[in-house]
C-alpha positions in Angstrom: 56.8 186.0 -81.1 55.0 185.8 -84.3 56.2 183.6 -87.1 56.6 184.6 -91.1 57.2 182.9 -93.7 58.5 184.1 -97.3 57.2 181.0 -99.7 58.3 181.1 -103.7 58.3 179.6 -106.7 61.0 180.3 -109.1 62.3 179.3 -112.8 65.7 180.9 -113.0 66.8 181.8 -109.6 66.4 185.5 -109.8 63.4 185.3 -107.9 65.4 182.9 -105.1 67.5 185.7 -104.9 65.4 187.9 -104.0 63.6 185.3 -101.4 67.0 185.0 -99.4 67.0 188.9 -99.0 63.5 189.1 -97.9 64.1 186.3 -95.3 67.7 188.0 -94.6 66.0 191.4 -94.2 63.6 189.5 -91.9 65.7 187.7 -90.1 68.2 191.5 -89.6 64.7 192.6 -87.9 64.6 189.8 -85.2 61.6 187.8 -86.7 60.9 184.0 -86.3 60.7 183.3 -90.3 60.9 180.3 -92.7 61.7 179.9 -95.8 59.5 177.6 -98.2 58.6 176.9 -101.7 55.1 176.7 -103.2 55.5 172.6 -103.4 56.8 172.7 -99.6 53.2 173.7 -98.0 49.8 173.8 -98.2 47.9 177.2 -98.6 45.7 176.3 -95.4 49.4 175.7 -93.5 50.4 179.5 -94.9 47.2 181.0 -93.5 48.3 179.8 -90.4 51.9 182.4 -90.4 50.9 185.6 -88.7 52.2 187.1 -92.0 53.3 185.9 -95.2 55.5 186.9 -98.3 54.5 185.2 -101.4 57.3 185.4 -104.5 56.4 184.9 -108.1 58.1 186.0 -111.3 55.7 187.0 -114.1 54.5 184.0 -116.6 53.5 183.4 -120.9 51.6 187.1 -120.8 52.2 188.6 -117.3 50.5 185.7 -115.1 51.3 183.5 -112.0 52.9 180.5 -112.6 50.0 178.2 -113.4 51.2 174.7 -112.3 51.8 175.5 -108.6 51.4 178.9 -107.6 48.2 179.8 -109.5 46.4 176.6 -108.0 47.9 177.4 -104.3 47.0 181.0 -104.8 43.4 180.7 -105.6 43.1 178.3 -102.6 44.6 180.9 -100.5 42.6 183.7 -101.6 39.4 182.9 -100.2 40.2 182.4 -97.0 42.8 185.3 -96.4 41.0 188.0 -95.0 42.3 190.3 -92.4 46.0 188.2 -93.3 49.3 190.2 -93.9 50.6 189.2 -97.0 54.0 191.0 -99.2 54.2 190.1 -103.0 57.8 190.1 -104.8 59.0 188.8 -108.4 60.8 189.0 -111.2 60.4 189.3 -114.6 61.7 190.3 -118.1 58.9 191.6 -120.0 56.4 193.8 -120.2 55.5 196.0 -117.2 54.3 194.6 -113.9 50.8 194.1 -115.0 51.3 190.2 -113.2 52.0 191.8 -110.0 49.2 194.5 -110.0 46.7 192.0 -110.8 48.4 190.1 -108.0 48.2 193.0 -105.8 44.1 193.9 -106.5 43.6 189.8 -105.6 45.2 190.6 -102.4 43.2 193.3 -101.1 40.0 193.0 -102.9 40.1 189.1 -100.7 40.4 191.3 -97.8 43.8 191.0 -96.7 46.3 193.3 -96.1 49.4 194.6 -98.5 52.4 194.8 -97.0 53.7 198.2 -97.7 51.1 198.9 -100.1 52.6 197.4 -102.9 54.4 194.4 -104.7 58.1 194.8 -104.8 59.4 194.2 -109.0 62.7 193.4 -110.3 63.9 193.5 -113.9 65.7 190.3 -114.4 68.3 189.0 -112.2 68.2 191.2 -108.8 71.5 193.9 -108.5 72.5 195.4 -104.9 69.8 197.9 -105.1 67.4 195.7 -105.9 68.4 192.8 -103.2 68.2 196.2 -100.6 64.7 196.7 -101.8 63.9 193.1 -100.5 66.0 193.2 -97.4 63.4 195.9 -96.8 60.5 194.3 -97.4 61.9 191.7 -95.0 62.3 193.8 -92.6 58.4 195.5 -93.4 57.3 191.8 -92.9 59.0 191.3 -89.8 57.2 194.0 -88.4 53.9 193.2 -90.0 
């Protein structure tokens, strides 16, 4: 069985929230998956998952989190190609321009989006929303 991993950062906890559904979703699909934090691993120890979500809220103006993410990220991004990778996040402002930029790193270092696209929540995650990431869970289960 392949192993996932869903590995986040957040600042208030929406962002958690919406890790736990992506690892529940997962999980619901039968996949071997951990849950980590940006500070728990090393990008070169992420490469190693057969597939990988990576959860960030949006930052200042619509950026990664520069203290840990941002540093892991770019460490990640040049040797991730031909990897399965799923974005998620939160944020309160603007509108998404963090994750697209997110999402062109992603696939102009080669790798591939899971389900095309970053998944975005406004604020704190609602039942909807926490479906949305059981589903991308599930998308990375299978990826």
């Amino acid at each position: 069985m392949s192993k996932k991993a869903v590995i986040y950062w957040s600042l208030t906890g929406n962002t958690e929230q919406m890790a736990n559904a992506v690892l529940e979703g997962a999980k619901e699909a039968g996949a071997d998956v951990s849950l980590l934090r940006f500070s728990d691993i090393s990008a070169d120890d992420a490469l190693a998952f057969d597939a990988v979500a990576l959860g960030c809220p949006a930052m200042g103006n619509e950026v990664l989190e520069e203290g840990e993410v941002e540093p892991f990220f770019t460490e990640m991004e040049g040797k991730m190609k031909g990897k399965k990778i799923a974005l998620f996040g939160s944020y309160d402002w603007g509108d998404g321009e963090w994750m697209r930029e997110w999402e062109k790193r992603v696939t102009t270092a080669g790798a591939v989006l899971i389900s095309g696209e970053g998944l975005i929540v406004n604020n704190e995650p609602d039942e909807f929303a926490l479906g949305e990431c059981r589903k991308l869970g599930q998308a990375l289960a299978s990826a």
